[in-house]
BALOBA-1460 file (C-alpha; in Angstrom, 3 decimals):
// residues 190
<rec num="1" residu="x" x="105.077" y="100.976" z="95.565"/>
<rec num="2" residu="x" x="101.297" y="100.494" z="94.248"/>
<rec num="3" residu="x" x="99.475" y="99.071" z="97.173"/>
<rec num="4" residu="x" x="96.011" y="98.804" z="97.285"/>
<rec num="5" residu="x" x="93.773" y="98.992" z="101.113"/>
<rec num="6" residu="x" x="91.147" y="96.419" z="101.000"/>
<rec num="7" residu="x" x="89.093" y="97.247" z="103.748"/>
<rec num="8" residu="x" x="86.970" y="95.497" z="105.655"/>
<rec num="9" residu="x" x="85.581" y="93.618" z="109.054"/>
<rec num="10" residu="x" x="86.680" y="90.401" z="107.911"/>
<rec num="11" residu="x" x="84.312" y="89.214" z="110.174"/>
<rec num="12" residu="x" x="85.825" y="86.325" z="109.234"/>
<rec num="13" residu="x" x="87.791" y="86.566" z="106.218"/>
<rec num="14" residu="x" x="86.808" y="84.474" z="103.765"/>
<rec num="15" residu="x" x="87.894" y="82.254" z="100.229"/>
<rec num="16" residu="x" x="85.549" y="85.538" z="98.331"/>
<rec num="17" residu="x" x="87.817" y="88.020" z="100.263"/>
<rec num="18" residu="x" x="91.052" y="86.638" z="98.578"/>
<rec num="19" residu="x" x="89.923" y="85.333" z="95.319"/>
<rec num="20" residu="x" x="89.342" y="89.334" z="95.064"/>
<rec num="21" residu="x" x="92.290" y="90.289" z="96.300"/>
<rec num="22" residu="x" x="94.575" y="87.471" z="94.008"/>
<rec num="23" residu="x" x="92.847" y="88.971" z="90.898"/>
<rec num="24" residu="x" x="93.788" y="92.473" z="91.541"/>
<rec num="25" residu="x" x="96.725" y="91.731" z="91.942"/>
<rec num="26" residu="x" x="97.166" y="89.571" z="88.818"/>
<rec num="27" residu="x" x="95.081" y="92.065" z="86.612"/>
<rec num="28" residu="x" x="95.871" y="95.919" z="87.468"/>
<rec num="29" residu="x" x="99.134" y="97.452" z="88.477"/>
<rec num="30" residu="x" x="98.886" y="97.387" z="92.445"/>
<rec num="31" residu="x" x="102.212" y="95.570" z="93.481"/>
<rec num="32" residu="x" x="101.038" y="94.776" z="97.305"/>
<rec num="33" residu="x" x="97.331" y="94.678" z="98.892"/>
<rec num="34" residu="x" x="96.897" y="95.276" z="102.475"/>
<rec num="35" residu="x" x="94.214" y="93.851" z="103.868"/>
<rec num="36" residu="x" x="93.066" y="97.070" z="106.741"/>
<rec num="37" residu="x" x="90.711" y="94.935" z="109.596"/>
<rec num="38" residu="x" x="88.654" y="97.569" z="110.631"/>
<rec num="39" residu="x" x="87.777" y="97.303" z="114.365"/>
<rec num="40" residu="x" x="84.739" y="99.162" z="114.037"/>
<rec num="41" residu="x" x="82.914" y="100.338" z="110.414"/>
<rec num="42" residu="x" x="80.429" y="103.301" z="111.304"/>
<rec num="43" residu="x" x="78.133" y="100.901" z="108.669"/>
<rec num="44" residu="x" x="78.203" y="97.936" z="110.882"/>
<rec num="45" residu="x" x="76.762" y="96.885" z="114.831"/>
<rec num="46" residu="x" x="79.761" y="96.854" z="116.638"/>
<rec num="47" residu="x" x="78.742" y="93.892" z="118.824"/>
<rec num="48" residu="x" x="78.375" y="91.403" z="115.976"/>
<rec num="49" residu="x" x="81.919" y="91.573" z="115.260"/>
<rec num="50" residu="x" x="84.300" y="89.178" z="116.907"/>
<rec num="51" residu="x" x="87.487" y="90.708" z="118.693"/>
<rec num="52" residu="x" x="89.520" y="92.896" z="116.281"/>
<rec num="53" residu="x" x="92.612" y="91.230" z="117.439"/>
<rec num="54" residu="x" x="91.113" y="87.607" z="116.718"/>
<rec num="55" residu="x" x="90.131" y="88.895" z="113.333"/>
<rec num="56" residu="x" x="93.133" y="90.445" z="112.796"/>
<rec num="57" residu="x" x="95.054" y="86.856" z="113.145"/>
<rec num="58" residu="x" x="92.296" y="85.089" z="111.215"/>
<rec num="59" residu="x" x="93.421" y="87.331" z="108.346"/>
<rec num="60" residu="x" x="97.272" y="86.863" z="109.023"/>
<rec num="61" residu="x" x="96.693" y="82.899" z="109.035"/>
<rec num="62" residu="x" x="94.884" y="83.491" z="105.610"/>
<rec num="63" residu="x" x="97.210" y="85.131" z="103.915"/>
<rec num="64" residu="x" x="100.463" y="83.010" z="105.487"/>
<rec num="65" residu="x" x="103.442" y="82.968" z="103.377"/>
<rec num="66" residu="x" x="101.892" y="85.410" z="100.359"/>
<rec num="67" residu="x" x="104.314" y="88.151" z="99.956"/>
<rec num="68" residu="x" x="101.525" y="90.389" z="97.454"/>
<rec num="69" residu="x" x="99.043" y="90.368" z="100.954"/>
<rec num="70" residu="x" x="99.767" y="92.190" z="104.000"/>
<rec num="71" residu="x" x="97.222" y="92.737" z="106.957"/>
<rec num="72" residu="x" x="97.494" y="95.951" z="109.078"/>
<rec num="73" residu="x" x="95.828" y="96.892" z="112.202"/>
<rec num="74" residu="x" x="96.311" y="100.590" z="111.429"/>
<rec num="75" residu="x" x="92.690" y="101.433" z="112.218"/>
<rec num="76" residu="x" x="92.993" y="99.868" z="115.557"/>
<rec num="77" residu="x" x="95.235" y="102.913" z="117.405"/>
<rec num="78" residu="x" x="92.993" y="105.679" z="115.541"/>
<rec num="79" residu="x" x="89.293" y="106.810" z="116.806"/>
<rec num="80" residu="x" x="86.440" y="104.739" z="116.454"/>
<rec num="81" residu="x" x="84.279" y="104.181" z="114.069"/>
<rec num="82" residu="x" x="87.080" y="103.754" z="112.014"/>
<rec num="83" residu="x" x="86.572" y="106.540" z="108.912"/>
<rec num="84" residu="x" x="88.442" y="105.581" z="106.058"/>
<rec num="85" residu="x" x="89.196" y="109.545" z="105.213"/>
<rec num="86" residu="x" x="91.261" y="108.928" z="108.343"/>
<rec num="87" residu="x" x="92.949" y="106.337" z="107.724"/>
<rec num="88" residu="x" x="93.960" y="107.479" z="104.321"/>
<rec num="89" residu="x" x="95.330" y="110.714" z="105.394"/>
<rec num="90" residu="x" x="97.688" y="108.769" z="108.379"/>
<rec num="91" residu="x" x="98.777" y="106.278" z="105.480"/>
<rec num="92" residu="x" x="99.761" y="109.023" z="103.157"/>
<rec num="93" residu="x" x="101.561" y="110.791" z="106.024"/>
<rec num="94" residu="x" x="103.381" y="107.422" z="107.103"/>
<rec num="95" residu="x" x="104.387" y="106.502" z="103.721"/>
<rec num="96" residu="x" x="104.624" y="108.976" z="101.655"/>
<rec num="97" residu="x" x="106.763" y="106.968" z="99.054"/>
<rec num="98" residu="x" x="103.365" y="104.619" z="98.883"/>
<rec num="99" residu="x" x="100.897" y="105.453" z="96.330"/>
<rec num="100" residu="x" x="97.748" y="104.069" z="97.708"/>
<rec num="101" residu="x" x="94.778" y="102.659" z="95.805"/>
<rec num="102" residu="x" x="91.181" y="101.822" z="97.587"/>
<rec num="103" residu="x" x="89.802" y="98.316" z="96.699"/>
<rec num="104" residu="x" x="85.731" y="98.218" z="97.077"/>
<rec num="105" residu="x" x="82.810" y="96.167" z="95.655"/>
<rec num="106" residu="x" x="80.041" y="97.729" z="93.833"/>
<rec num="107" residu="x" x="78.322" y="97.867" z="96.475"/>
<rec num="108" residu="x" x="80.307" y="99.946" z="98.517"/>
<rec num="109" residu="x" x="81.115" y="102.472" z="95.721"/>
<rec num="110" residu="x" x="77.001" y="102.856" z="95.742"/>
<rec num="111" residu="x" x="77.272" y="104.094" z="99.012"/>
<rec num="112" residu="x" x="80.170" y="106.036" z="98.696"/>
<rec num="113" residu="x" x="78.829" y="109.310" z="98.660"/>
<rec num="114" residu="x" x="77.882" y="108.713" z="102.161"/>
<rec num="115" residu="x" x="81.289" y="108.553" z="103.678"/>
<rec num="116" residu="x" x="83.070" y="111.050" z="105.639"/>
<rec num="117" residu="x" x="84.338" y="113.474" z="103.833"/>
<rec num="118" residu="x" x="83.679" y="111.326" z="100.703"/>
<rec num="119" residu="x" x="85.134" y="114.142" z="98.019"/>
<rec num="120" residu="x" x="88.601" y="114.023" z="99.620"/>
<rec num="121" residu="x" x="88.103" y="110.186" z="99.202"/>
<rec num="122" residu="x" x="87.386" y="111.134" z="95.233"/>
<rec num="123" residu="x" x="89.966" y="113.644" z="94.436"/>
<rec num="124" residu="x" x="92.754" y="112.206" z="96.091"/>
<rec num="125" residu="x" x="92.725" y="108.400" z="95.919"/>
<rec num="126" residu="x" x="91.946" y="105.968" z="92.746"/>
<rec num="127" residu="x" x="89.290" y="103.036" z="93.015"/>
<rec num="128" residu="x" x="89.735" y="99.856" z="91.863"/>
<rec num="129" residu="x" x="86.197" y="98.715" z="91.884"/>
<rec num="130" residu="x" x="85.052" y="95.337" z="91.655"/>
<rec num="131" residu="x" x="81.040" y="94.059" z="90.155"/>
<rec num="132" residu="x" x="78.951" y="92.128" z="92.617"/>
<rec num="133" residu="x" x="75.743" y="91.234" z="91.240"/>
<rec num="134" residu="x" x="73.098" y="93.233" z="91.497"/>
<rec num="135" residu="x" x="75.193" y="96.903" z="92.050"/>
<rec num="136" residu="x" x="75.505" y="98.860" z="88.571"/>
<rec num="137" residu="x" x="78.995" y="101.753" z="88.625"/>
<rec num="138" residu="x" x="77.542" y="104.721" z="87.584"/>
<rec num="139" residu="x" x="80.867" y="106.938" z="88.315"/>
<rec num="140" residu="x" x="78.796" y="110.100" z="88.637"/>
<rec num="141" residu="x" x="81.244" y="111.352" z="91.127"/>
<rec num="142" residu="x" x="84.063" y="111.519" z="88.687"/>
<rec num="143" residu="x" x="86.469" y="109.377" z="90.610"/>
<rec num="144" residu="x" x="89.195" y="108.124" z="88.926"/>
<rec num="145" residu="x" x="87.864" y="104.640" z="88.676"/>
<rec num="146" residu="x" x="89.256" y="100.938" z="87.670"/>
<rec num="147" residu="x" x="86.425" y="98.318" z="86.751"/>
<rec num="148" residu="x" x="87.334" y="94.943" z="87.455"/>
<rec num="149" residu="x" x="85.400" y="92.099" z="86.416"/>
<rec num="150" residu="x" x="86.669" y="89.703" z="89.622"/>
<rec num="151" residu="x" x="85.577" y="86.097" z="89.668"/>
<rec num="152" residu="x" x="82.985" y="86.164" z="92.662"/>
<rec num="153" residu="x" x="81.365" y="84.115" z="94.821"/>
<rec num="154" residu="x" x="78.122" y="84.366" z="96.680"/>
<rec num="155" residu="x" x="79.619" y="84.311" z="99.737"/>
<rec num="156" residu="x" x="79.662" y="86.349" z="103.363"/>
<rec num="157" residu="x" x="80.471" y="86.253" z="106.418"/>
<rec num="158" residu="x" x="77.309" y="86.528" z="107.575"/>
<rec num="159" residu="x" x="76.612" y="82.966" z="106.358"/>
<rec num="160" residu="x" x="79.805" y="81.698" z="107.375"/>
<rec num="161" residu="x" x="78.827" y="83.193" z="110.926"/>
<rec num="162" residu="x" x="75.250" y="81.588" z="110.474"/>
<rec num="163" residu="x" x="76.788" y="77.912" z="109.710"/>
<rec num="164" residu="x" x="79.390" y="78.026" z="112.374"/>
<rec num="165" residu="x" x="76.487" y="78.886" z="114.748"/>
<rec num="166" residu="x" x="73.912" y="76.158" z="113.412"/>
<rec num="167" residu="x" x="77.257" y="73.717" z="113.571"/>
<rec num="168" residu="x" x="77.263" y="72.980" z="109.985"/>
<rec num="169" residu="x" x="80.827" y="72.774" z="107.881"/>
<rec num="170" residu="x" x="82.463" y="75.656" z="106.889"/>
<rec num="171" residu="x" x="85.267" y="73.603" z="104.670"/>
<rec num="172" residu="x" x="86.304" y="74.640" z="101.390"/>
<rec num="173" residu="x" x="84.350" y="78.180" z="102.536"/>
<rec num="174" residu="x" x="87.569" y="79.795" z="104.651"/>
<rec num="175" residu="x" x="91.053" y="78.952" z="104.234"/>
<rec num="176" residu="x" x="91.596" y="75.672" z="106.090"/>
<rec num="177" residu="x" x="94.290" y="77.282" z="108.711"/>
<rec num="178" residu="x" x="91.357" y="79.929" z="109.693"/>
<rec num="179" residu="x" x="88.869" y="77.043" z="109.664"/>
<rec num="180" residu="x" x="91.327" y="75.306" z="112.299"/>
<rec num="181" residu="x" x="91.455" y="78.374" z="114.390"/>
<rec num="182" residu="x" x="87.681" y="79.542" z="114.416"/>
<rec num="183" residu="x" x="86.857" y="75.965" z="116.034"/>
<rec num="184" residu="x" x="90.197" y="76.048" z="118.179"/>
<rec num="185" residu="x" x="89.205" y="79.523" z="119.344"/>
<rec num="186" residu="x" x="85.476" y="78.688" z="119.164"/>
<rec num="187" residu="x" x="84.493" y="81.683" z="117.705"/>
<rec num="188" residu="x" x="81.144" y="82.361" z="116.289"/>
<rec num="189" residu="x" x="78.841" y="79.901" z="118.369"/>
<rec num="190" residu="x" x="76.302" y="81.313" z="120.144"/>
């Protein structure tokens, strides 16, 4: 199967995050996405980022009863920061009857070069890259590289964060179920 590893915080996932993830799947040839919470991204301040297992649920809530979306807490049992080199190279060994695909914004594949061990990354995994504003794709690496022009949203989670801690609405913003939750769990508030 073609399944494609969104990675991310998901800090919390978001209506961006699957709008994304329902147009790769309707416009490429990846069967499955798995959405890969990362519990700790060498890029990000660890103590920002809510519980890994709480985001892990908010994702599972998101994507209830979707059979093309999967969430995985793969990155939680290997060593943190969570590399993705890593993580590739225990999903290959795991499922070797998996071809896997990585799923990244335009920004990311700017800063790809600075990965670990970004030219395994390259010569061993395709990229199904998606435009955000702003980010050109120059593939200068020589990746084996899928454009996708994704409907997008301005949207992060940092401003989802920001409203929930200001107490303003976040309807319409998150799925409704992970809206329910967040204020349930009362996540986010300072």
């Amino acid at each position: 199967m073609k399944i494609g590893l969104y990675f991310g915080s998901f800090n919390p996932i978001h209506i961006a995050h699957l709008i994304v993830a329902n147009h790769i799947i309707n416009e490429s040839e990846i069967e499955k996405i798995w959405f890969v919470v990362s519990p700790h991204n060498p890029f990000k301040h660890e103590q920002s980022l809510l519980n890994e297992y709480h985001r892990l649920h908010l994702v599972n809530l998101a994507i209830e009863g979707d059979p093309r979306f999967k969430a995985t807490d793969i990155e939680f049992s290997l060593p943190k920061p969570s590399y993705t080199v890593n993580t590739l190279a225990y999903l290959s060994e795991k499922y070797p009857e998996h071809a896997f695909f990585i799923i990244m914004g335009s920004d990311s594949f700017q800063n790809l070069h600075k990965w670990k061990n970004a030219d395994v990354i390259i010569r061993n995994y395709p990229l199904y890259v998606y435009r955000r504003p702003g980010f050109e794709i120059n593939n200068t690496i020589g990746t084996r590289l899928h454009i996708l022009d994704a409907p997008l949203l301005e949207l992060s989670a940092t401003y989802i964060r920001k409203c929930i801690s200001e107490g303003k609405s976040i309807h319409y913003i998150v799925p409704e179920s992970v809206r329910e939750e967040i204020e349930r769990g009362g996540y986010y508030k300072k």
